[in-house]
GUKE-6493 format. One record per residue (C-alpha): residue number from 1; residue in three letters; y, x, z negated. Coordinates in Angstrom, 2 decimals, m for minus. Each point is the difference from the previous one (the first is absolute). Layout:
BEGIN
resi  resn  Y  X  Z
NUM  ala  Y  X  Z
...
END
This chain:
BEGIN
resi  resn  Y  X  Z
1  unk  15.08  62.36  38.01
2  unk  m2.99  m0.41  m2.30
3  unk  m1.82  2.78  m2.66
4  unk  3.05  0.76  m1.87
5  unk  0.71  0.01  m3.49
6  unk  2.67  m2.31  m1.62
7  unk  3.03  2.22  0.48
8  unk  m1.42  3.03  1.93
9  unk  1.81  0.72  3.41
10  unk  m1.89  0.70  3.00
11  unk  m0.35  4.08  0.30
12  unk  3.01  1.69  1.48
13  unk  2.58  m2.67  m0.62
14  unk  2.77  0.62  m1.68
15  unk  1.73  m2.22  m2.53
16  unk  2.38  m2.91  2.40
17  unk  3.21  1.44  m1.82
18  unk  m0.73  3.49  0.42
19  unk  m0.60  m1.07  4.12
20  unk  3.07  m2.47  m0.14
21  unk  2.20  2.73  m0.83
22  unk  m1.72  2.02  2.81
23  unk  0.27  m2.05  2.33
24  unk  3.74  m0.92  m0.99
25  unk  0.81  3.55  m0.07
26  unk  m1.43  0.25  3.34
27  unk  1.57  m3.12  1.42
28  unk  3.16  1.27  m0.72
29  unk  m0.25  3.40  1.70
30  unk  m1.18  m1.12  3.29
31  unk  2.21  m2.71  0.71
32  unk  2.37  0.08  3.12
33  unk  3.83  0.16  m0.59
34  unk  1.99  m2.80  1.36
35  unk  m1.96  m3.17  m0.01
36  unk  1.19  m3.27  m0.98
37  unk  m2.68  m0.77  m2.81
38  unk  m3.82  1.30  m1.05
39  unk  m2.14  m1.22  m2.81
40  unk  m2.87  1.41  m1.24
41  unk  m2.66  m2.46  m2.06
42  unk  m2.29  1.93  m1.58
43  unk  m3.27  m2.44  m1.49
44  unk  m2.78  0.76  m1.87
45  unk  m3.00  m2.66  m1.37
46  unk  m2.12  0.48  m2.53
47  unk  m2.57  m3.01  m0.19
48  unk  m3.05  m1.05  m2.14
49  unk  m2.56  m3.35  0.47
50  unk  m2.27  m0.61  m2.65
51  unk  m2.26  m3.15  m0.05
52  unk  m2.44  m1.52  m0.96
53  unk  m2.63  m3.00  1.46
54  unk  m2.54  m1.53  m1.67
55  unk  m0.27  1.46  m2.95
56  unk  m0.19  3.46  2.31
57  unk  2.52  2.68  0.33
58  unk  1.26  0.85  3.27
59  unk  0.81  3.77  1.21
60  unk  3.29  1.02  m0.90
61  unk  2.49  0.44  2.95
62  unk  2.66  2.36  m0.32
63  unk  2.30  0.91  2.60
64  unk  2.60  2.21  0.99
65  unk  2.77  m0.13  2.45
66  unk  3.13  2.11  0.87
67  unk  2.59  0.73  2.84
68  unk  3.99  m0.53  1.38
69  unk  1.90  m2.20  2.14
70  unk  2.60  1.08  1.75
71  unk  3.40  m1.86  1.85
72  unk  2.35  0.88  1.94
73  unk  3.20  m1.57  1.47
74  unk  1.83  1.17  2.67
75  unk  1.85  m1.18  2.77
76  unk  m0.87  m3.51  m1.33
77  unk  m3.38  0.35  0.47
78  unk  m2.31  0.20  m2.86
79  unk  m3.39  1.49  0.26
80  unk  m3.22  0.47  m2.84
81  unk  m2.75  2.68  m0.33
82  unk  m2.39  0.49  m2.73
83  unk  m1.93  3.33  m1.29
84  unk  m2.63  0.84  m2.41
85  unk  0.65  3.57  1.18
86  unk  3.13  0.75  m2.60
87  unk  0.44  3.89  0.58
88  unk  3.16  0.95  1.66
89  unk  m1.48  0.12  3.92
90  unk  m1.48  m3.88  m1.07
91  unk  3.64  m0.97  m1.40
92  unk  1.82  1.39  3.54
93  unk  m2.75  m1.54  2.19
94  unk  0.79  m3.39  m1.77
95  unk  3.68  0.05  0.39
96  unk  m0.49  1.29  3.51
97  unk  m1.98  m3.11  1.00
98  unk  1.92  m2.54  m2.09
99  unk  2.75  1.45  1.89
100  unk  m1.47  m0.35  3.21
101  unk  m0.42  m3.37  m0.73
102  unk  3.09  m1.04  m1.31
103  unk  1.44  1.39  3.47
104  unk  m2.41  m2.41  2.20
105  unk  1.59  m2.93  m2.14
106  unk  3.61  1.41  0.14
107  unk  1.28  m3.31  2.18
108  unk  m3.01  m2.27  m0.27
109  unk  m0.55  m0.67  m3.54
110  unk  1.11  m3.08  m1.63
111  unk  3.48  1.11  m0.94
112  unk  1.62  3.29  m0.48
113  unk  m0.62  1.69  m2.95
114  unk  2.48  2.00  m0.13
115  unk  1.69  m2.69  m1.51
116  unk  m1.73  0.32  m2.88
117  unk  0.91  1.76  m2.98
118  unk  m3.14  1.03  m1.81
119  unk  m0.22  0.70  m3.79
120  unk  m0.99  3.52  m1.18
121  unk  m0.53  m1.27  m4.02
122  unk  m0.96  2.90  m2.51
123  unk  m1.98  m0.63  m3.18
124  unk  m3.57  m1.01  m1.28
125  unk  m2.25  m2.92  m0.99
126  unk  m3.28  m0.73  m2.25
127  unk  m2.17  m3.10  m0.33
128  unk  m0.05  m0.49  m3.97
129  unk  m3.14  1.48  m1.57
130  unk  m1.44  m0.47  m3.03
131  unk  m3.55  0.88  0.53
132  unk  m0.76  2.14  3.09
133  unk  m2.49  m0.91  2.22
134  unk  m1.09  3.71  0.42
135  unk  0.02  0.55  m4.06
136  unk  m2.88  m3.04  m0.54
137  unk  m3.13  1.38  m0.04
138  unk  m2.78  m0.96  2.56
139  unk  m2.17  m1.61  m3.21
140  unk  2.56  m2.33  m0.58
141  unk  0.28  m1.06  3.27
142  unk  m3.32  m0.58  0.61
143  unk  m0.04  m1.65  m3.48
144  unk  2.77  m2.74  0.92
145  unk  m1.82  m1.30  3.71
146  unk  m3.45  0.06  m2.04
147  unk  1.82  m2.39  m2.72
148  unk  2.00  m2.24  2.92
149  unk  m3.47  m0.16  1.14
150  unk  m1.42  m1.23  m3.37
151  unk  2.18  m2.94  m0.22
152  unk  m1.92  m1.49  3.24
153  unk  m2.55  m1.70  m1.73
154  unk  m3.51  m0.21  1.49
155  unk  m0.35  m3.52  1.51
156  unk  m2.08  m1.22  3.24
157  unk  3.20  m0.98  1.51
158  unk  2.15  3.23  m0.05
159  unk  m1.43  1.42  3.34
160  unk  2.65  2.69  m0.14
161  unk  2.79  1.90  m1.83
162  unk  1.60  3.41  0.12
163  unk  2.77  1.79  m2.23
164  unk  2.06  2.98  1.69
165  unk  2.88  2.51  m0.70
166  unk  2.08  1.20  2.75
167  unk  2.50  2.79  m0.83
168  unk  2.87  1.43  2.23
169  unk  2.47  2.97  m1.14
170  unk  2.54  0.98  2.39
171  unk  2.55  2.12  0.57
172  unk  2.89  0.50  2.15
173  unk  2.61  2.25  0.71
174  unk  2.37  m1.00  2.81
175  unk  2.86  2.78  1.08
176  unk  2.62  m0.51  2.85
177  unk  2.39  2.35  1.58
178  unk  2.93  m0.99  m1.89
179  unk  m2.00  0.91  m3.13
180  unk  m1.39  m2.86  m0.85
181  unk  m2.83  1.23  m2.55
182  unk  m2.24  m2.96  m2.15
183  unk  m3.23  0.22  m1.76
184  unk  m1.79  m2.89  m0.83
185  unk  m3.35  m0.22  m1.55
186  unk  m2.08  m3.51  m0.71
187  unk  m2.98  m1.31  m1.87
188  unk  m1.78  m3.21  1.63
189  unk  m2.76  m1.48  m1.46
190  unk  m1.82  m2.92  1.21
191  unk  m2.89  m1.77  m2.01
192  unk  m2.09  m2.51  1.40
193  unk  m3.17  m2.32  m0.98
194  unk  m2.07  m2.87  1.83
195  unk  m2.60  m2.58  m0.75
196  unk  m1.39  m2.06  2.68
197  unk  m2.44  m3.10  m0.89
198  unk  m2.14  m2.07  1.65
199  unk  m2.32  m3.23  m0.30
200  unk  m0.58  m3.10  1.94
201  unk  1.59  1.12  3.48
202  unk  3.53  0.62  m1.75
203  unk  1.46  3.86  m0.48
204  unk  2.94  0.70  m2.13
205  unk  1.65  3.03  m1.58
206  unk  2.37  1.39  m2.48
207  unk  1.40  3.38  0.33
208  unk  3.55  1.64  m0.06
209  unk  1.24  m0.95  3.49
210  unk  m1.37  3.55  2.00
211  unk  2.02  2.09  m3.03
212  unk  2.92  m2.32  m0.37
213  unk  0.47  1.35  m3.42
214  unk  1.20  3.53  1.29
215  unk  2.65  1.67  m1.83
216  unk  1.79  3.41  m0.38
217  unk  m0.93  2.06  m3.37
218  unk  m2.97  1.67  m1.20
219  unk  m2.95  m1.10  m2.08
220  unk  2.27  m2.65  m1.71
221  unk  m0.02  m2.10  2.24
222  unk  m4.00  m1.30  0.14
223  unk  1.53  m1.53  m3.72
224  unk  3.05  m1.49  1.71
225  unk  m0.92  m1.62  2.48
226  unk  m3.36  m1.40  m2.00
227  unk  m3.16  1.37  1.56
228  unk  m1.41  m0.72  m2.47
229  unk  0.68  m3.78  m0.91
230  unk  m0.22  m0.73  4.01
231  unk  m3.27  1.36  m0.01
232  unk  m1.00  m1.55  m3.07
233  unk  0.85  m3.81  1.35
234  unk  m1.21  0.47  3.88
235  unk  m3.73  m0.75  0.03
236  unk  0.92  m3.34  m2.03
237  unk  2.66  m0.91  2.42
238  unk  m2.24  0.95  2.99
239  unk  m2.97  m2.51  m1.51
240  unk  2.22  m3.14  m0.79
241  unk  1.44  0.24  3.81
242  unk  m3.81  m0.49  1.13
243  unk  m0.06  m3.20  m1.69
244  unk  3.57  m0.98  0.35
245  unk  0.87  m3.01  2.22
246  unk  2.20  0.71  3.06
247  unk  3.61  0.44  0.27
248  unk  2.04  m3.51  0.52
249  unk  1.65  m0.38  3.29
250  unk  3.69  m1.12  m0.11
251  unk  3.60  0.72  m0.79
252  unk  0.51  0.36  m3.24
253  unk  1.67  3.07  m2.37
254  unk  m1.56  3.92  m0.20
255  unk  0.05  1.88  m2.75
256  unk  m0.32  3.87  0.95
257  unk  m0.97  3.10  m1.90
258  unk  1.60  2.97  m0.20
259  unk  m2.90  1.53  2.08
260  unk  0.20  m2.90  2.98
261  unk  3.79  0.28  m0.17
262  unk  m0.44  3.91  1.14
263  unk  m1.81  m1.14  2.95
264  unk  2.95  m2.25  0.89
265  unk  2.91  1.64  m0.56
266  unk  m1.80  3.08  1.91
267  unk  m0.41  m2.03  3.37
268  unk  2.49  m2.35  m0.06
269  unk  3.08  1.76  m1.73
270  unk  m1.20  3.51  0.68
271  unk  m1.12  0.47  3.81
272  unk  2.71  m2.68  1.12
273  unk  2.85  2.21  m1.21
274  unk  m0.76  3.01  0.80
275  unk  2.38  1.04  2.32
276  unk  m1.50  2.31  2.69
277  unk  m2.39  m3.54  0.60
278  unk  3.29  m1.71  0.18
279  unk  0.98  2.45  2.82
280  unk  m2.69  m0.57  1.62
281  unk  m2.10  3.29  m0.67
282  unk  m3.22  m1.92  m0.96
283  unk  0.00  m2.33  2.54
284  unk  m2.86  1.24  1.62
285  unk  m2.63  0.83  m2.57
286  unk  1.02  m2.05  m3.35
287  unk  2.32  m2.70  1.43
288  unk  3.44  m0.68  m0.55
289  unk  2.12  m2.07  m2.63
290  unk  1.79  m3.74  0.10
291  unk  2.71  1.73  m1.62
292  unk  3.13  1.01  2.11
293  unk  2.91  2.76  m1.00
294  unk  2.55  m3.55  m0.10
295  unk  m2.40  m0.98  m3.24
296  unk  1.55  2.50  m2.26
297  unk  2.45  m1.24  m2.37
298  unk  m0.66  m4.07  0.91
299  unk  m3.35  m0.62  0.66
300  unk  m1.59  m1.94  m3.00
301  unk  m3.45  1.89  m0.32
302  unk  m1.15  m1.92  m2.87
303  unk  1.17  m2.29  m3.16
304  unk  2.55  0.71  m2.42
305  unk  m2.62  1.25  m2.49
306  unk  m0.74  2.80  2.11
307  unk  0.81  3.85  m0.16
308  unk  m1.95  2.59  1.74
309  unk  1.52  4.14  m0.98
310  unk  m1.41  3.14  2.16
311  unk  m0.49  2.44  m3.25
312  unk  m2.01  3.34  0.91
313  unk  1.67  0.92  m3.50
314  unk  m2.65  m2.56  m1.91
315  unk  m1.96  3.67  m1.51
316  unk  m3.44  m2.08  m0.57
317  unk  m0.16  m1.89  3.74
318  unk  m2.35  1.67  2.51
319  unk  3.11  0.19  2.45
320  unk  2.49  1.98  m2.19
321  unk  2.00  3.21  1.10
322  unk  3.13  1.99  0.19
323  unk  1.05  0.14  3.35
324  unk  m1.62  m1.43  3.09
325  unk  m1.37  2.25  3.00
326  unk  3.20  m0.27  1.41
327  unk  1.46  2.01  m2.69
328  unk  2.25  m3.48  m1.10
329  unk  0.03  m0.71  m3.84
330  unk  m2.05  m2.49  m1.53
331  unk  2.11  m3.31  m1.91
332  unk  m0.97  m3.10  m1.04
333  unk  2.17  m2.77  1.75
334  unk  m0.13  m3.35  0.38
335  unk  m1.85  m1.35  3.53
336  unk  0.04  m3.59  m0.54
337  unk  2.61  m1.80  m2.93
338  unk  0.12  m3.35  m0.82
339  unk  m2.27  m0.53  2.81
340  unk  2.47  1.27  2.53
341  unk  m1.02  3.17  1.99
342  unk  2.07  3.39  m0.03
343  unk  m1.32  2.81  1.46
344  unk  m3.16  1.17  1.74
345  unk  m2.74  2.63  m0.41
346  unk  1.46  3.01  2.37
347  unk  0.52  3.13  m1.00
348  unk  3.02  2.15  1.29
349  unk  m0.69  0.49  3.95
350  unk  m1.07  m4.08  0.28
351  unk  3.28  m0.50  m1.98
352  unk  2.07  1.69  2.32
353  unk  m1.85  m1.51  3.19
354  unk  0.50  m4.01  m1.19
355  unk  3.86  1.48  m1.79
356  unk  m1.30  m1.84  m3.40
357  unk  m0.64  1.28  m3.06
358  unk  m3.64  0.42  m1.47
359  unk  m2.04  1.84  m2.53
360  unk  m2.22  3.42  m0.54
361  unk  m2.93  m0.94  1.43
362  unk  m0.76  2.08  3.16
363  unk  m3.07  1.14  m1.37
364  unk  m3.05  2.29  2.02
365  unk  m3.67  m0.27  m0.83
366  unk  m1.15  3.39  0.02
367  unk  1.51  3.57  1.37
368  unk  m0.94  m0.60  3.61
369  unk  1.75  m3.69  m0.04
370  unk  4.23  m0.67  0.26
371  unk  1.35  m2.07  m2.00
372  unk  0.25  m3.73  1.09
373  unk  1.33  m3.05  m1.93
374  unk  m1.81  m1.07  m2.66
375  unk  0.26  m2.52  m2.79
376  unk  m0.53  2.53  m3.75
377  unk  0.14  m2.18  m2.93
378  unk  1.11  m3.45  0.66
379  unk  0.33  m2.46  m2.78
380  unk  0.62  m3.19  m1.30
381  unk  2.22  m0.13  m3.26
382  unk  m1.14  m1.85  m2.78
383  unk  1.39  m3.42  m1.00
384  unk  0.17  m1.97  m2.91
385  unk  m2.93  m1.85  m0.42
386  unk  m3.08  0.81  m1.50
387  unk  m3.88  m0.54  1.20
388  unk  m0.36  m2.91  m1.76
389  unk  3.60  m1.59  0.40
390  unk  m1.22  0.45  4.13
391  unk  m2.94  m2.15  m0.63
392  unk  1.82  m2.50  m1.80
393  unk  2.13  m0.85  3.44
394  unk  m3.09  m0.71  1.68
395  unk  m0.73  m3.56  0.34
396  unk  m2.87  0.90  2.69
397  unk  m0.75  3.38  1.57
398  unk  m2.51  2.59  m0.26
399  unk  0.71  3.49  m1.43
400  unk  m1.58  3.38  1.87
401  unk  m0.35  3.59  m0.49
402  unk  m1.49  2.67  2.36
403  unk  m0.02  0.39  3.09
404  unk  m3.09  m0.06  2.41
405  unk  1.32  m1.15  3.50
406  unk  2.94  m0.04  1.82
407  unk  1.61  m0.75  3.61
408  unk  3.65  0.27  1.32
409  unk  1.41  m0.62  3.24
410  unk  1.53  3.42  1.75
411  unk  3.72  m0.79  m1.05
412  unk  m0.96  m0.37  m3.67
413  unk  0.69  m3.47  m0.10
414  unk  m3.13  m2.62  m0.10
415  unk  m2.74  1.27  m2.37
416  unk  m2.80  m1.56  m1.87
417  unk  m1.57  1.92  m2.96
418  unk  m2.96  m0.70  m1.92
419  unk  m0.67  1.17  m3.58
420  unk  m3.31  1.05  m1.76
421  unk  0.98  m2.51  m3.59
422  unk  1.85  m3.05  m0.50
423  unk  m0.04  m2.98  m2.58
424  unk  1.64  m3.29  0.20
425  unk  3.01  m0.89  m1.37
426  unk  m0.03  m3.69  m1.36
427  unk  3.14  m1.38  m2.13
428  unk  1.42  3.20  m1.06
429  unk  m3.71  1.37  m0.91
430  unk  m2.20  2.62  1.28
431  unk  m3.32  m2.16  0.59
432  unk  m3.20  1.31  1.77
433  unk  m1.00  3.08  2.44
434  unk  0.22  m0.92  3.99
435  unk  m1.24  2.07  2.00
436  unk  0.69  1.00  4.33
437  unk  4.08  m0.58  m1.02
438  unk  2.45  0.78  2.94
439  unk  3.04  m0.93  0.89
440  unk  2.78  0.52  3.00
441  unk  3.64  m0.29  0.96
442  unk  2.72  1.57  2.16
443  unk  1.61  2.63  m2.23
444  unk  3.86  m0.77  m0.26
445  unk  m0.99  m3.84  m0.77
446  unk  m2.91  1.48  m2.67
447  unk  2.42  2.19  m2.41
448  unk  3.15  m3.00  0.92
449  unk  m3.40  m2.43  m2.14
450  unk  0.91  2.59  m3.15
451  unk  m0.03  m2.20  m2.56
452  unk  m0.83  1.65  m3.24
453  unk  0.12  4.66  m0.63
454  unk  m2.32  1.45  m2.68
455  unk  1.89  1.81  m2.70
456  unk  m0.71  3.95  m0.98
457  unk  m3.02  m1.43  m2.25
458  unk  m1.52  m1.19  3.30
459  unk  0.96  3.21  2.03
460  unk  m2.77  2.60  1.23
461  unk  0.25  3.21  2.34
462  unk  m2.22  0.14  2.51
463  unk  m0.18  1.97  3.52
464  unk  m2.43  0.63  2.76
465  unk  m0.98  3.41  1.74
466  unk  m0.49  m1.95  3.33
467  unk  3.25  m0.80  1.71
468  unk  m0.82  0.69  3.65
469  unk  2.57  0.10  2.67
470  unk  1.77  2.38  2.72
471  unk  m1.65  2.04  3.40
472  unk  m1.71  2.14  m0.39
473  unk  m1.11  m2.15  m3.51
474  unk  0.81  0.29  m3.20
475  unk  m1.09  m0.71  m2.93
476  unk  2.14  0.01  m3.31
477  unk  0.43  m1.07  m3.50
478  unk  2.27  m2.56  m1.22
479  unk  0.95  m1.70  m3.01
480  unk  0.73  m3.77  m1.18
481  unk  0.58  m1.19  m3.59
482  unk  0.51  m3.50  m0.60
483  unk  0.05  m3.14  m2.30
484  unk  m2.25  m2.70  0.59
485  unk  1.67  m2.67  1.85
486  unk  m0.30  m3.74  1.16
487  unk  0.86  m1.32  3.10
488  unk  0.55  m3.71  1.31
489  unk  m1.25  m2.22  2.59
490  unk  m2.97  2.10  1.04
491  unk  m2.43  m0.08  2.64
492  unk  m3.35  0.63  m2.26
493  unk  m3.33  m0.29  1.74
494  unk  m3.64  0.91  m1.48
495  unk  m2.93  2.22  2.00
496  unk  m2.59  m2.78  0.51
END
């Protein structure tokens, strides 16, 4: 939806809480007596994209999108329908169908789910804001992309660059029929810049990942997660990769940034455990996962040194919440200690299918999506050392940051990533810029090379809007802070 101005609703549409509590009301008066559990999920998304290319500002997209999801168990059968129509005859035709459908699967679905006991939570949630999104004015907007923009400086080279702003404010009201009743409304925001140069055959860029510096929060956080610095650094970085020699080829140690790290702990911590892939669920369209049920509670997933925690409570990560879609409440726990692996990424009806016990993470993209496994905000706890102390272990290896390519096999288990930066790592010194740097490995012997953890100094927040997965697809956001970290005995390669 384009034309609108910043905060004006299109004509005829009521304010989401004043329609929430409609449709609630609603809900409530036309469901049947007697059956064994109904949700309601009410959604509605509120999103702006503001950009600028070239030194040119790009129309403004604003968009607006609302409706319910409805599920029904009964007779251990479980069936879905979805409805932007949320009057009372749009409430009963949703039930009705979801009904119908959970009577088709009564018998045939994966287990019964009548053996499930599903939570009906009460209670309310709010990203922390300091600065609204809606409460800056459109000036200063326009003002920040035109001074990202600024910092590109003109040079022959720089063939192209771009700064954006992407926006998200949603919120959710989930009932059940055992009053269950939570509101939860939260603030994304997603900046993003990119330089591209090129000269002599050879193309290289700097950027933020595809807005791998997304947070939750308002207007605060273009200062926390350093728009401003990134941008102000990314056209020099871009030119001295043009003239940079080549990656070196070999085994040898890898320093990663906190950036790079999201990358891999999102495919090859993140998709391997969740749990409806462990099942089996994804087998078809996004692959399956070396990990077995018989891994939890003995399998050694990594080295001593690490610790991965599931924490949708972390306020400022882009994944962050109060309850999951399943209505289960949201804790930080533990996934991997010591290197040893605990529990996996299911949410309450995976849980009760594989009889082990998981986290809040059943999570939907939209209204007219259920709720699948998903990993939230996965992280690795800090250590003890700090940035420099890392370098110092290095007697040769090459340090990275940003991602630009990456390939893993269909369990999550043999990848090879490349990044967009990297300098060598000579002596326990940071020497010169390299450019092309990649490197691969099979994931349980990768995190079992942890040799060295960042400490909080070396720590950043970072998240991606993009997590894709599920049939009909979906795409979601997710969270991963980290440390930097350094790994041994790696299988570096360069581009050329």
């Amino acid at each position: 939806m384009q034309g609108l101005e910043q905060g004006q609703r299109p004509a005829g549409r009521a304010p989401a809480g004043d329609r929430f509590e409609a449709a609630a009301r609603d809900f409530r008066a036309v469901l049947p007596a007697g059956l064994e559990f109904v949700s309601l999920r009410l959604v509605e998304e509120r999103s702006d994209s503001w950009s600028i290319r070239r030194g040119v500002l790009e129309p403004v997209q604003l968009g607006v999108d609302m409706g319910g999801m409805v599920t029904v168990h009964e007779g251990g059968g479980v069936g879905y329908a979805s409805t932007s129509d949320l009057s009372p005859s749009g409430l009963r035709a949703a039930i009705d169908a979801a009904r119908g459908w959970a009577r088709r699967s009564a018998g045939r679905a994966v287990f019964d789910f009548r053996s499930v006991e599903m939570p009906h939570p009460t209670g309310s949630y709010r990203t922390p804001v300091i600065e609204p999104w809606d409460a800056v004015p459109t000036s200063e907007k326009i003002a920040l992309l035109r001074e990202i923009d600024g910092m590109f400086p003109v040079d022959p080279r720089v063939v192209e660059w771009s700064a954006s702003l992407y926006a998200v404010r949603t919120r959710v009201r989930y009932l059940t029929s055992g009053g269950g009743d939570v509101e939860q409304e939260l603030h994304h925001l997603a900046p993003d810049l990119l330089v591209v140069a090129h000269a002599d055959g050879q193309t290289q860029k700097r950027g933020a990942s595809g807005r791998g510096i997304s947070q939750q929060g308002g207007w605060e956080v273009i200062d926390r997660v350093g728009l401003r610095a990134r941008a102000a650094r990314a056209t020099g970085e871009a030119l001295a990769l043009l003239t940079a020699p080549e990656c070196p080829s070999g085994r040898m140690d890898l320093l990663l940034d906190p950036g790079q790290m999201m990358l891999q702990i999102h495919e090859s911590i993140g998709h391997p455990l969740e749990l409806d892939r462990i099942l089996g669920d994804e087998r078809n369209y996004a692959g399956t996962s070396f990990v077995t049920l018989d891994m939890f509670g003995s399998y050694q997933y990594g080295s001593p040194l690490l610790n991965v925690t599931f924490d949708p409570t972390r306020a400022d990560e882009f994944a962050s919440y109060g309850w999951d879609d399943e209505g289960n409440t949201a804790e930080r726990c533990h996934i991997i200690k010591d290197g040893l692996l605990l529990r996996p990424l299911g949410g309450v009806i995976s849980q009760r299918r594989a009889g082990i016990a998981g986290v809040a993470n059943a999570r939907a993209s939209s209204w007219n999506r259920p709720p699948i496994d998903r990993m939230a905000n996965l992280n690795v706890e800090p250590g003890d050392k700090s940035f420099d102390q890392l370098v110092k272990m290095v007697e040769r290896g090459v340090y990275m940051e940003s991602n630009t390519s990456w390939s893993i096999d269909d369990s999550r288990n043999k990848f090879q990533f490349g990044c967009e930066y990297a300098r060598l790592i000579e002596d326990g010194e940071l020497k010169g810029v390299v450019r092309n740097p990649n490197y691969r490995g099979i994931s349980a012997q990768f995190w079992r090379s942890l040799k060295g953890v960042g400490d909080a100094g070396t720590l950043q927040v970072n998240g991606t809007p993009f997590c894709g997965k599920g049939e009909p697809n979906q795409i979601i956001r997710v969270g991963h802070a980290s440390p930097a970290c350094l790994f041994a005995d790696v299988d570096v390669f360069g581009g050329g």
